[in-house]
CHARMM-style PDB file with segment names, atoms N, HN, CA, C and O in Angstrom:
ATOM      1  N   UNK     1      88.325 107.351 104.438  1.00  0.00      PROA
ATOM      2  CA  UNK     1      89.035 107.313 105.681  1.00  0.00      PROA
ATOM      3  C   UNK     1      90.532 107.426 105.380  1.00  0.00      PROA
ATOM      4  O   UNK     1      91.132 106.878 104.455  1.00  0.00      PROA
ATOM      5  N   UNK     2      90.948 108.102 106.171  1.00  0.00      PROA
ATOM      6  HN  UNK     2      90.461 108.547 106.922  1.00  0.00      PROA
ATOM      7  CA  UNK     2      93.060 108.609 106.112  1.00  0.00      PROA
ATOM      8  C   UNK     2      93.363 107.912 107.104  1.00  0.00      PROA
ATOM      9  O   UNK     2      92.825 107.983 108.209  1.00  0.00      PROA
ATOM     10  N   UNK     3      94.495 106.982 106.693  1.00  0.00      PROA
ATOM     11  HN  UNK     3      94.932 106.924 105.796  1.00  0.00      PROA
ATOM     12  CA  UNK     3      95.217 105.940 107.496  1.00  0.00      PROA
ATOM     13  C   UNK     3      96.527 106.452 107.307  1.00  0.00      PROA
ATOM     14  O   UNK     3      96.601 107.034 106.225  1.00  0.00      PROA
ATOM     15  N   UNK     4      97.515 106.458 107.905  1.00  0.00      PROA
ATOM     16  HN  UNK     4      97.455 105.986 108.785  1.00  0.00      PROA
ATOM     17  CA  UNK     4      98.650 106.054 107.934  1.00  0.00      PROA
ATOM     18  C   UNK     4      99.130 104.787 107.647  1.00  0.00      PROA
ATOM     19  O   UNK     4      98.717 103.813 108.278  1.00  0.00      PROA
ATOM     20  N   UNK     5     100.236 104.654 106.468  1.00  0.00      PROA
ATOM     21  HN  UNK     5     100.571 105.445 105.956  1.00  0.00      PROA
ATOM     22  CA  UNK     5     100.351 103.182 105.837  1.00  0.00      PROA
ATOM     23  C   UNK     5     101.453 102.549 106.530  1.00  0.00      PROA
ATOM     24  O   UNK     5     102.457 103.115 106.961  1.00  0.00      PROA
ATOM     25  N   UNK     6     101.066 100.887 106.618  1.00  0.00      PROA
ATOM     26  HN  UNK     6     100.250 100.427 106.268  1.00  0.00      PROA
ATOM     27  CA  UNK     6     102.004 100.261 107.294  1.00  0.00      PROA
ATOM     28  C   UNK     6     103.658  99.935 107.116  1.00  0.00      PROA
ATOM     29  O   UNK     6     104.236  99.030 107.718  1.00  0.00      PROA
ATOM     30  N   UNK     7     104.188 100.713 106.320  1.00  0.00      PROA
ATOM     31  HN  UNK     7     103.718 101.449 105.831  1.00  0.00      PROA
ATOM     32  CA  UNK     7     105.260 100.884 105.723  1.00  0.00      PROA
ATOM     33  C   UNK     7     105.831 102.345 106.559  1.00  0.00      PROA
ATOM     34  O   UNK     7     107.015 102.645 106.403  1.00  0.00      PROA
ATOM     35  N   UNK     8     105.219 102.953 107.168  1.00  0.00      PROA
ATOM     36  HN  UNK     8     104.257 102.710 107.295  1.00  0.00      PROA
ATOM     37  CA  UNK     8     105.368 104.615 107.781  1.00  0.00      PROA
ATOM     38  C   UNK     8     104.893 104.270 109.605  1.00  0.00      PROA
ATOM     39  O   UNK     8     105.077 105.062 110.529  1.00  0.00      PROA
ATOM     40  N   UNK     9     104.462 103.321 109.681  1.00  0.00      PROA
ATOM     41  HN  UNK     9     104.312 102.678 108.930  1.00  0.00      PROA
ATOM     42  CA  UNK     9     104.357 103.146 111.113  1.00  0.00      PROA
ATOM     43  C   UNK     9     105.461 103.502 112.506  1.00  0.00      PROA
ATOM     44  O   UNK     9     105.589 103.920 113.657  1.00  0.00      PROA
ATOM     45  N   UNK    10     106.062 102.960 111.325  1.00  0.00      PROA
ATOM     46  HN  UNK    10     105.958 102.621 110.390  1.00  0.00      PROA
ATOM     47  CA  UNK    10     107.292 102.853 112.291  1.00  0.00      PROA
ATOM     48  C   UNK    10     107.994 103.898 112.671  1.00  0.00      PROA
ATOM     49  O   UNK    10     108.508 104.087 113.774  1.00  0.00      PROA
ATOM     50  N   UNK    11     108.013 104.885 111.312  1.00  0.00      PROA
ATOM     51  HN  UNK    11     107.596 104.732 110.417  1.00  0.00      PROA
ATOM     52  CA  UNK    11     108.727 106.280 111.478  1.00  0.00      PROA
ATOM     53  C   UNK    11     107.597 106.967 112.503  1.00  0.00      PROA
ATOM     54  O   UNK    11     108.024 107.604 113.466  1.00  0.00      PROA
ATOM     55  N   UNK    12     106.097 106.833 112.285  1.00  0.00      PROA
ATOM     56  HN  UNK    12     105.751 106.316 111.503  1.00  0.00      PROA
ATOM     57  CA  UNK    12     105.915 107.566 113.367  1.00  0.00      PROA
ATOM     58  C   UNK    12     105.777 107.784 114.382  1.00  0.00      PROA
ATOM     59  O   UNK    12     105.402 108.805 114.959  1.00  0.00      PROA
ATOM     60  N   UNK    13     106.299 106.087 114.980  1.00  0.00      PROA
ATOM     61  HN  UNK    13     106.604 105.258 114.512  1.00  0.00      PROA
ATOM     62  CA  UNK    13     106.617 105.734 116.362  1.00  0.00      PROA
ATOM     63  C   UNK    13     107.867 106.267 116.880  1.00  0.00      PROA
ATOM     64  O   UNK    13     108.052 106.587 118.054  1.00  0.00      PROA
ATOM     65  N   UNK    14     108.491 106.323 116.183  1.00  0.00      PROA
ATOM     66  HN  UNK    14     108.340 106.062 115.229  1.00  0.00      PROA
ATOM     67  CA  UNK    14     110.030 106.936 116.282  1.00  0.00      PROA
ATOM     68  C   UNK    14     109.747 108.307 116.482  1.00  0.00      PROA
ATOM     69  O   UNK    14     109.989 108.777 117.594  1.00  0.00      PROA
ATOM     70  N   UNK    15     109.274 109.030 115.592  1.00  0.00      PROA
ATOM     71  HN  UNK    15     109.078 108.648 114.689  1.00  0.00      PROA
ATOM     72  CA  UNK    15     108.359 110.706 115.581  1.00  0.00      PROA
ATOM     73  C   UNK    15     107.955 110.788 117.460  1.00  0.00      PROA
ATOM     74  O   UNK    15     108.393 111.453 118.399  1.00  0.00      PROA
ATOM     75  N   UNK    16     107.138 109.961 117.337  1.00  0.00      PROA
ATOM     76  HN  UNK    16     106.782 109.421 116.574  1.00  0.00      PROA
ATOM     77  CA  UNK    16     106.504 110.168 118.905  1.00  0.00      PROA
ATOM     78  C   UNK    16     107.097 110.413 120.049  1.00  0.00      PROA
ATOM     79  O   UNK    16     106.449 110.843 121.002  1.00  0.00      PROA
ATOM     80  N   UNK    17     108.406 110.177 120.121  1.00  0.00      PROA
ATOM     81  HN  UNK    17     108.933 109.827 119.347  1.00  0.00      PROA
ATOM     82  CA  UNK    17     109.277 109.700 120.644  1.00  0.00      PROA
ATOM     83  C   UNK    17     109.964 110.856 121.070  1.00  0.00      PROA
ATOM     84  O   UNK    17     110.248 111.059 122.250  1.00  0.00      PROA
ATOM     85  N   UNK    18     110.323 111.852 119.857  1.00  0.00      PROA
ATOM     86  HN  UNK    18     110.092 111.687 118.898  1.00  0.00      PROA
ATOM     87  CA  UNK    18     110.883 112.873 120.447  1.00  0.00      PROA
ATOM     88  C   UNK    18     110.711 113.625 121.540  1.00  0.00      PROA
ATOM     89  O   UNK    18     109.824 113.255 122.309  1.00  0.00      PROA
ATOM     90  N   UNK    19     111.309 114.559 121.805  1.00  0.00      PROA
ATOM     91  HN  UNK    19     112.030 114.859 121.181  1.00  0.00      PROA
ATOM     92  CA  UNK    19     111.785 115.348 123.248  1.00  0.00      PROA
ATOM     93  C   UNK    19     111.017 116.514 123.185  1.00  0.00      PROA
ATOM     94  O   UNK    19     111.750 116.978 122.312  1.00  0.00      PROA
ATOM     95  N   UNK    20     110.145 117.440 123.348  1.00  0.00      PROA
ATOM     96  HN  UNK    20     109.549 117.063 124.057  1.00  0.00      PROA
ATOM     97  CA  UNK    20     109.661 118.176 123.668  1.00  0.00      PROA
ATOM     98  C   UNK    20     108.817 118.734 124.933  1.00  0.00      PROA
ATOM     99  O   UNK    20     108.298 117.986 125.761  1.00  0.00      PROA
ATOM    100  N   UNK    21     108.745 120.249 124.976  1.00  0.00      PROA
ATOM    101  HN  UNK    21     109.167 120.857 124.303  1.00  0.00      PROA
ATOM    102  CA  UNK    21     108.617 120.653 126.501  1.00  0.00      PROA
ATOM    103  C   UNK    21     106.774 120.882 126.543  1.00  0.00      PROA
ATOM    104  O   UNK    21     106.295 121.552 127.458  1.00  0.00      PROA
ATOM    105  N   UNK    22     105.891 120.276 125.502  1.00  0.00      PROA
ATOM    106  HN  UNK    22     106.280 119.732 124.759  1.00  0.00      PROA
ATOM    107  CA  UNK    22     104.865 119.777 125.562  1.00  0.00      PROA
ATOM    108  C   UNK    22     104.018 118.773 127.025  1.00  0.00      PROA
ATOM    109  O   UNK    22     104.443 117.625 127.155  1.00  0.00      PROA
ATOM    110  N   UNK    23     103.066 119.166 127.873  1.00  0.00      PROA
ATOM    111  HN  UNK    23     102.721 120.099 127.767  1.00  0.00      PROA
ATOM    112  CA  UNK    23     103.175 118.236 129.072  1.00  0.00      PROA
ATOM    113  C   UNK    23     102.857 117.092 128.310  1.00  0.00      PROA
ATOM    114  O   UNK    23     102.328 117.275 127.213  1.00  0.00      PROA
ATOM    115  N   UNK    24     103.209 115.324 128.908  1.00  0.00      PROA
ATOM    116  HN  UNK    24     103.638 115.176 129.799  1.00  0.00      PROA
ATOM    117  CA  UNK    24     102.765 114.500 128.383  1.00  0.00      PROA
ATOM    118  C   UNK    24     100.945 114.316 128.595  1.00  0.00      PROA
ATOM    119  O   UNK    24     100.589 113.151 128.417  1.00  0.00      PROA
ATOM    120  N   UNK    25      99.983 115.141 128.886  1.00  0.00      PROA
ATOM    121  HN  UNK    25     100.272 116.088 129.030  1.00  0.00      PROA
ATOM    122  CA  UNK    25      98.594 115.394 128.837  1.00  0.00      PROA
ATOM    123  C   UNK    25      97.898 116.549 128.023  1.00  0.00      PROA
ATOM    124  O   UNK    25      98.095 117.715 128.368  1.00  0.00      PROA
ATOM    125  N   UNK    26      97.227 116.302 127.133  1.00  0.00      PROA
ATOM    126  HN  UNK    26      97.067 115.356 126.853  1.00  0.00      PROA
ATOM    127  CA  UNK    26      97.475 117.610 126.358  1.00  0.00      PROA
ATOM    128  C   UNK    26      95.034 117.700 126.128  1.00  0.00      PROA
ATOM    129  O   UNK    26      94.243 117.740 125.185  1.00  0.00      PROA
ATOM    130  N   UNK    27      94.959 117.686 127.483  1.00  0.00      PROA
ATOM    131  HN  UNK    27      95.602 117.653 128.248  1.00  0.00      PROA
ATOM    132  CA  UNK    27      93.358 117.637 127.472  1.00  0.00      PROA
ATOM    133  C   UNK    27      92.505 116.302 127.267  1.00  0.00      PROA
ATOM    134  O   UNK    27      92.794 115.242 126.713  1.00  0.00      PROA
ATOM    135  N   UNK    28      91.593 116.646 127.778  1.00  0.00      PROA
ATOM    136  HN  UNK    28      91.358 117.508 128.228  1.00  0.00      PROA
ATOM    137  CA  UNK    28      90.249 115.171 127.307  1.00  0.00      PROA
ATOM    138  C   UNK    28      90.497 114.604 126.042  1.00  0.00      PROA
ATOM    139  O   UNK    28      90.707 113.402 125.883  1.00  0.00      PROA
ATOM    140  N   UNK    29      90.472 115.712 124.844  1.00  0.00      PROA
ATOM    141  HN  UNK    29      90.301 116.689 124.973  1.00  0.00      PROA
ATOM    142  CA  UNK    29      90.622 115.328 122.946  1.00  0.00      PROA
ATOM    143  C   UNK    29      91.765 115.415 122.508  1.00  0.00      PROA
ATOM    144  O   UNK    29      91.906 115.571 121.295  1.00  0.00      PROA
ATOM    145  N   UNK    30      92.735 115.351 123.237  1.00  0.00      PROA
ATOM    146  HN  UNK    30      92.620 115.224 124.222  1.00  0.00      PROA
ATOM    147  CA  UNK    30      94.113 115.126 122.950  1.00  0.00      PROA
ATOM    148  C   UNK    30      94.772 116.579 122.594  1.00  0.00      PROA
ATOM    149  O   UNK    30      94.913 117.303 123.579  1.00  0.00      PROA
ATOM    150  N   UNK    31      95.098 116.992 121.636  1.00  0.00      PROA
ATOM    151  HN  UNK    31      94.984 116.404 120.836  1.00  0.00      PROA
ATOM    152  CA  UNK    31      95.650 118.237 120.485  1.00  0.00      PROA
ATOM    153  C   UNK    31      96.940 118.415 120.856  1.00  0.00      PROA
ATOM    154  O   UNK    31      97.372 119.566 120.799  1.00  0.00      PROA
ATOM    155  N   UNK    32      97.436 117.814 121.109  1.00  0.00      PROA
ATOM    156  HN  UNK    32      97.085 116.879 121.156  1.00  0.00      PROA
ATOM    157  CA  UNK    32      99.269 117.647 121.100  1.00  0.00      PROA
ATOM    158  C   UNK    32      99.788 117.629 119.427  1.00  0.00      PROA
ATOM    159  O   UNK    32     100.484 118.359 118.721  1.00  0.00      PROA
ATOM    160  N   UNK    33      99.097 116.485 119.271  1.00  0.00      PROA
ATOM    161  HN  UNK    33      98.532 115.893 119.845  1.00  0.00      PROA
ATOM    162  CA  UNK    33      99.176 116.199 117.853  1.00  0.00      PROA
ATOM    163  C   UNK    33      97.987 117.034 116.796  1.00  0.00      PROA
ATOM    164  O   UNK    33      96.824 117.425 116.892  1.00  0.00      PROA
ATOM    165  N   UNK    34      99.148 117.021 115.696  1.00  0.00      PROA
ATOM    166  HN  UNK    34     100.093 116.703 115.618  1.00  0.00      PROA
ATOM    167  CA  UNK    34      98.146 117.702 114.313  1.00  0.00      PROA
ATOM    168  C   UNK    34      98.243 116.588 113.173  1.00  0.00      PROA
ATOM    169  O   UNK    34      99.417 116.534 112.804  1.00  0.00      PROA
ATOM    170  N   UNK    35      97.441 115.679 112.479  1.00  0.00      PROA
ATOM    171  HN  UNK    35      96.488 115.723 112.779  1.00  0.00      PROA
ATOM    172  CA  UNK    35      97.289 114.607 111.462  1.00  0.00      PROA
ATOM    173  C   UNK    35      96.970 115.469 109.972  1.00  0.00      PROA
ATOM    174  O   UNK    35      95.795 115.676 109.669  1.00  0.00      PROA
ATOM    175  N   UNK    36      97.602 115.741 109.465  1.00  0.00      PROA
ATOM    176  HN  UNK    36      98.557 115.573 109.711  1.00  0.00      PROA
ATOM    177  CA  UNK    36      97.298 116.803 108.265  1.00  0.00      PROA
ATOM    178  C   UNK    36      97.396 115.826 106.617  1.00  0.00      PROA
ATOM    179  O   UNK    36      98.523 115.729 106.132  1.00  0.00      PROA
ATOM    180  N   UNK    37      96.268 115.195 105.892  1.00  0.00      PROA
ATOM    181  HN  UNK    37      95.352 115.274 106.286  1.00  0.00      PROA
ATOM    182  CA  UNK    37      95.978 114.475 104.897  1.00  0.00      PROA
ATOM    183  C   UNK    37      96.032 115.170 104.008  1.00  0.00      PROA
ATOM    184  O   UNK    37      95.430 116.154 104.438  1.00  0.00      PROA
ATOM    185  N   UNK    38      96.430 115.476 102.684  1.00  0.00      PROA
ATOM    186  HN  UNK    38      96.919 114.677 102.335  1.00  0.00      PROA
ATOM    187  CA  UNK    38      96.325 116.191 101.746  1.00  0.00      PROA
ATOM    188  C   UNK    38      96.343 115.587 100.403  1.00  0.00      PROA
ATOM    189  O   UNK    38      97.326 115.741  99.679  1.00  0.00      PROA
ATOM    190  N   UNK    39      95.092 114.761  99.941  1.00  0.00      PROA
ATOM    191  HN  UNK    39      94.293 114.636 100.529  1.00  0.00      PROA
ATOM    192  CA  UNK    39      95.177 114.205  98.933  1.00  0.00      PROA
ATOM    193  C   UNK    39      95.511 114.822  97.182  1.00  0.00      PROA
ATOM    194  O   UNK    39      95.023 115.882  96.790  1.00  0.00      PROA
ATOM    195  N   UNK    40      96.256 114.088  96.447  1.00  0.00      PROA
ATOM    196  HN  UNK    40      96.652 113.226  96.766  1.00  0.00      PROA
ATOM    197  CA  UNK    40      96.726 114.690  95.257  1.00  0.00      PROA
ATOM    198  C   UNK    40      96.421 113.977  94.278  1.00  0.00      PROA
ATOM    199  O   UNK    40      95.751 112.970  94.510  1.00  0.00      PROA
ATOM    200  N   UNK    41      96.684 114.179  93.361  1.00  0.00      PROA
ATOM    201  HN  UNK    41      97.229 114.996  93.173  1.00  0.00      PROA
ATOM    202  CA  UNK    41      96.722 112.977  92.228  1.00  0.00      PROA
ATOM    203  C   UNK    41      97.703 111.957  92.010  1.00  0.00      PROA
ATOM    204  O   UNK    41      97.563 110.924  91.356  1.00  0.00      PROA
ATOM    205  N   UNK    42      99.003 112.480  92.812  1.00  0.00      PROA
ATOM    206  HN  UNK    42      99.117 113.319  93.343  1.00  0.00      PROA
ATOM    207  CA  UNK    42      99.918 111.219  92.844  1.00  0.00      PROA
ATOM    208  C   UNK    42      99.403 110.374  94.212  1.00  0.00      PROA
ATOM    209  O   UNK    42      98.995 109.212  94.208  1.00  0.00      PROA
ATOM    210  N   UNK    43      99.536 111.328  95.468  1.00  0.00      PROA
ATOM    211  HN  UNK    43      99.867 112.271  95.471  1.00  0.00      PROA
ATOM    212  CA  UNK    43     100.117 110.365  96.599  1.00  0.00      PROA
ATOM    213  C   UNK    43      99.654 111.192  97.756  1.00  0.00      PROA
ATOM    214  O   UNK    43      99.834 112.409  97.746  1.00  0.00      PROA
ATOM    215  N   UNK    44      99.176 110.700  98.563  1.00  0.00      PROA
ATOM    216  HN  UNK    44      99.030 109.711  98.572  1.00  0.00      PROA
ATOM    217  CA  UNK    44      98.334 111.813  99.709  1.00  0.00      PROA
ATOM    218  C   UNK    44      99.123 112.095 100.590  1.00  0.00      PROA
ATOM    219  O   UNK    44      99.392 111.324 101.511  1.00  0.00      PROA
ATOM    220  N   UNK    45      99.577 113.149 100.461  1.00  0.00      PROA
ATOM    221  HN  UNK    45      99.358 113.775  99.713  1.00  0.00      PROA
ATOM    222  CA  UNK    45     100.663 113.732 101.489  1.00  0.00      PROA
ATOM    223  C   UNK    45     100.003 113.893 102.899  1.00  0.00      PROA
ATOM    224  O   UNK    45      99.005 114.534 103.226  1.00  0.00      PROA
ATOM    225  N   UNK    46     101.074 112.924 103.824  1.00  0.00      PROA
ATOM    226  HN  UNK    46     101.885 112.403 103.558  1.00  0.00      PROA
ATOM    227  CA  UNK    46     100.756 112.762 105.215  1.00  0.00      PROA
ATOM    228  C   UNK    46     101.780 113.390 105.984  1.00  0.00      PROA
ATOM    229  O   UNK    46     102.837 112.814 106.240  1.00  0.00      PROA
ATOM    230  N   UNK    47     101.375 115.138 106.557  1.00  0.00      PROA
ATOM    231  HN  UNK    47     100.516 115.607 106.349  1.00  0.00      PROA
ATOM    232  CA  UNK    47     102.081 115.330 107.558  1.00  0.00      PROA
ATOM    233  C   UNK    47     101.801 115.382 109.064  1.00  0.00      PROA
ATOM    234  O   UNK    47     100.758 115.974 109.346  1.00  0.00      PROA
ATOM    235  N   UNK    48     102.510 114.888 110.099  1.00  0.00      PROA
ATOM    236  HN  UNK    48     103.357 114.408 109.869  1.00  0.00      PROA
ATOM    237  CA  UNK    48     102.132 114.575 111.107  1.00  0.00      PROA
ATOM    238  C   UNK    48     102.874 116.144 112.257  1.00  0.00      PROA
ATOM    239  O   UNK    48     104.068 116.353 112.039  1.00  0.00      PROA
ATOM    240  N   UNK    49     102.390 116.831 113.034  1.00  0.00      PROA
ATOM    241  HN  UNK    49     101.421 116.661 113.211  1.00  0.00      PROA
ATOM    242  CA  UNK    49     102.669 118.029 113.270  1.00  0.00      PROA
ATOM    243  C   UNK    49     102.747 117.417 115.225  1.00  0.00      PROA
ATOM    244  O   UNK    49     102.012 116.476 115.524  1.00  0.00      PROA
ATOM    245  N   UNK    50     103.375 117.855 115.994  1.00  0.00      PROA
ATOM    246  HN  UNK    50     103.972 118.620 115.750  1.00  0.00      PROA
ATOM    247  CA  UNK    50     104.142 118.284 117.184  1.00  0.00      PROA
ATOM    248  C   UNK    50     103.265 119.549 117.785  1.00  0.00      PROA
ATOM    249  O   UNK    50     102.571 120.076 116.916  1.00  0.00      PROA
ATOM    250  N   UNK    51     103.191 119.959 118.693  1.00  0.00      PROA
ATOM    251  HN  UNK    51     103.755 119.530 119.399  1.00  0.00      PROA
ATOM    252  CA  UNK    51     102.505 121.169 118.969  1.00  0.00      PROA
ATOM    253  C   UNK    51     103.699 122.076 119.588  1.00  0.00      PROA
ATOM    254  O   UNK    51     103.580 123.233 119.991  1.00  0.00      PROA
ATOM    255  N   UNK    52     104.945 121.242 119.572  1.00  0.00      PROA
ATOM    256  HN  UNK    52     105.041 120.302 119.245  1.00  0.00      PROA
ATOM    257  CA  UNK    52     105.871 122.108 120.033  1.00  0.00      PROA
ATOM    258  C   UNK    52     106.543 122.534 118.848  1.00  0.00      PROA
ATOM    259  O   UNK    52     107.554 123.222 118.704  1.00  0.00      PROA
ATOM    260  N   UNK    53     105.590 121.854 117.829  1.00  0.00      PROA
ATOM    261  HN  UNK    53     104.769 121.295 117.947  1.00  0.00      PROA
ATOM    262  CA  UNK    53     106.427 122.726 116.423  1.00  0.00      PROA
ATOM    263  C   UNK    53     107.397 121.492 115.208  1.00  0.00      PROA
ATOM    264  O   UNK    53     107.585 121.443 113.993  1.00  0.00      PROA
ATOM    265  N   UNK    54     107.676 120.902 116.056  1.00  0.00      PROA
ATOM    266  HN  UNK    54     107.523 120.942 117.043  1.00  0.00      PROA
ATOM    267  CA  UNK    54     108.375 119.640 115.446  1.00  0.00      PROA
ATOM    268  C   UNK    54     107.310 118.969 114.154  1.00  0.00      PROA
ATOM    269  O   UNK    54     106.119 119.256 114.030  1.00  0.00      PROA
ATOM    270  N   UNK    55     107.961 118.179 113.416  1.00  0.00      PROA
ATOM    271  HN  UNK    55     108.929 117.945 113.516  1.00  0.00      PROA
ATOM    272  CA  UNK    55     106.555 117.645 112.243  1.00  0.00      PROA
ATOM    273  C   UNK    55     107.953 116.199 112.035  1.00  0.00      PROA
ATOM    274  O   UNK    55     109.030 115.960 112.581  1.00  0.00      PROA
ATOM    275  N   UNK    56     106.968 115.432 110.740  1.00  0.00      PROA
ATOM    276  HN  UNK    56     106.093 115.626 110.296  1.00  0.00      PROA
ATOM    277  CA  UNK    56     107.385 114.729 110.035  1.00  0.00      PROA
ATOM    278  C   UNK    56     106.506 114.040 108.994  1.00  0.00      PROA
ATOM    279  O   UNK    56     105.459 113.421 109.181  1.00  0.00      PROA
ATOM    280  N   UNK    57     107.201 114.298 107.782  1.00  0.00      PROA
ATOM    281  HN  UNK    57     108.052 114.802 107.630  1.00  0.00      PROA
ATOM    282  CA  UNK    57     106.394 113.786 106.630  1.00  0.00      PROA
ATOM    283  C   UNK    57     106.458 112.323 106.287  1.00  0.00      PROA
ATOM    284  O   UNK    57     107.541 111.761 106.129  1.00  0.00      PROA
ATOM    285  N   UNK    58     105.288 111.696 106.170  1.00  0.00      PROA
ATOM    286  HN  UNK    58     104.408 112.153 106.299  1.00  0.00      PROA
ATOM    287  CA  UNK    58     105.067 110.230 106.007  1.00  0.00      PROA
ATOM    288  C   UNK    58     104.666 109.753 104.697  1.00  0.00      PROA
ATOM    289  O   UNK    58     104.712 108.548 104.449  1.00  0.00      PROA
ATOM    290  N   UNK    59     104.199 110.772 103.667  1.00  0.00      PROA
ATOM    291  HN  UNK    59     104.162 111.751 103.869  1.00  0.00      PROA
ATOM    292  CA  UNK    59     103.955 110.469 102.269  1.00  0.00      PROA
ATOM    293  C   UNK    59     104.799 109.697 102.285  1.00  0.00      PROA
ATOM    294  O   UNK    59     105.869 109.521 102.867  1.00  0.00      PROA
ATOM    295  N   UNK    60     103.646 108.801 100.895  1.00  0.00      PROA
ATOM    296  HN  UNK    60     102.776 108.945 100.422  1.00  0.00      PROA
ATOM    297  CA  UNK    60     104.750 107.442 100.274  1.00  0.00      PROA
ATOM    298  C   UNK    60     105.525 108.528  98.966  1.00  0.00      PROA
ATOM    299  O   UNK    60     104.754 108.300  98.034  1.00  0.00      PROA
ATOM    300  N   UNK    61     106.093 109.072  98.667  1.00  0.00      PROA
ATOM    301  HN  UNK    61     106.720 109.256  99.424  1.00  0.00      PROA
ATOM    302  CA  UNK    61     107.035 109.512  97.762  1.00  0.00      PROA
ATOM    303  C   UNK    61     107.646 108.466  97.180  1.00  0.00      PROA
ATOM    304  O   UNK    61     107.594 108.602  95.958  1.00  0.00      PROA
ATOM    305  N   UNK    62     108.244 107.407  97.529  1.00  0.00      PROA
ATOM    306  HN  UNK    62     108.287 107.297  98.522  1.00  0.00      PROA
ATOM    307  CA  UNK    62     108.934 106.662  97.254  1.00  0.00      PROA
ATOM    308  C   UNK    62     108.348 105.433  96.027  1.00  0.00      PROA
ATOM    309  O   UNK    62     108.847 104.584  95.289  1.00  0.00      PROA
ATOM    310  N   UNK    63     107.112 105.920  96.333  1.00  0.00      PROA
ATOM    311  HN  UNK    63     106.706 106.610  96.932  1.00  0.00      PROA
ATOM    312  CA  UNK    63     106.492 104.902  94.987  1.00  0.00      PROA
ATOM    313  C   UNK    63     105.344 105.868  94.338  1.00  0.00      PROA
ATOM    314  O   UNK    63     104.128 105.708  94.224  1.00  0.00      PROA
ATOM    315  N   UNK    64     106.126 106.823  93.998  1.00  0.00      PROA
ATOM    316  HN  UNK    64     107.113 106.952  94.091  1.00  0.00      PROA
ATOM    317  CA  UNK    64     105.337 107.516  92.788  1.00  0.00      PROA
ATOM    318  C   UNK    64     106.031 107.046  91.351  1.00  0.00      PROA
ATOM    319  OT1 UNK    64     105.582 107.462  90.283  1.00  0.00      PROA
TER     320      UNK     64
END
């Protein structure tokens, strides 16, 4: 299972936040958002994607 870690929460509440011309309803299954996991041998790169194009990366980098 791919979690987002509690150390990155916060940025992606902040992420959410932004301004885009996206309606705030984006269907029954959501797809506004894109959750993109990419596990490695260091550190599972977590990018979080916008459908208006916007992103933000949540990998822990910081403790490799």
């Amino acid at each position: 299972m791919f979690t987002i870690p509690k150390d990155k929460q916060e940025d992606l509440n902040e992420f959410l936040k932004h301004e885009c011309d996206l309606p705030e309803y984006s269907g029954a299954i959501g797809g506004g958002l894109t959750y993109q996991f990419t596990p490695t041998s260091f550190v599972c790169v977590i990018i979080v994607k916008c459908g208006c194009g916007e992103e933000i990366d949540l990998s822990g980098y910081e403790s490799w």
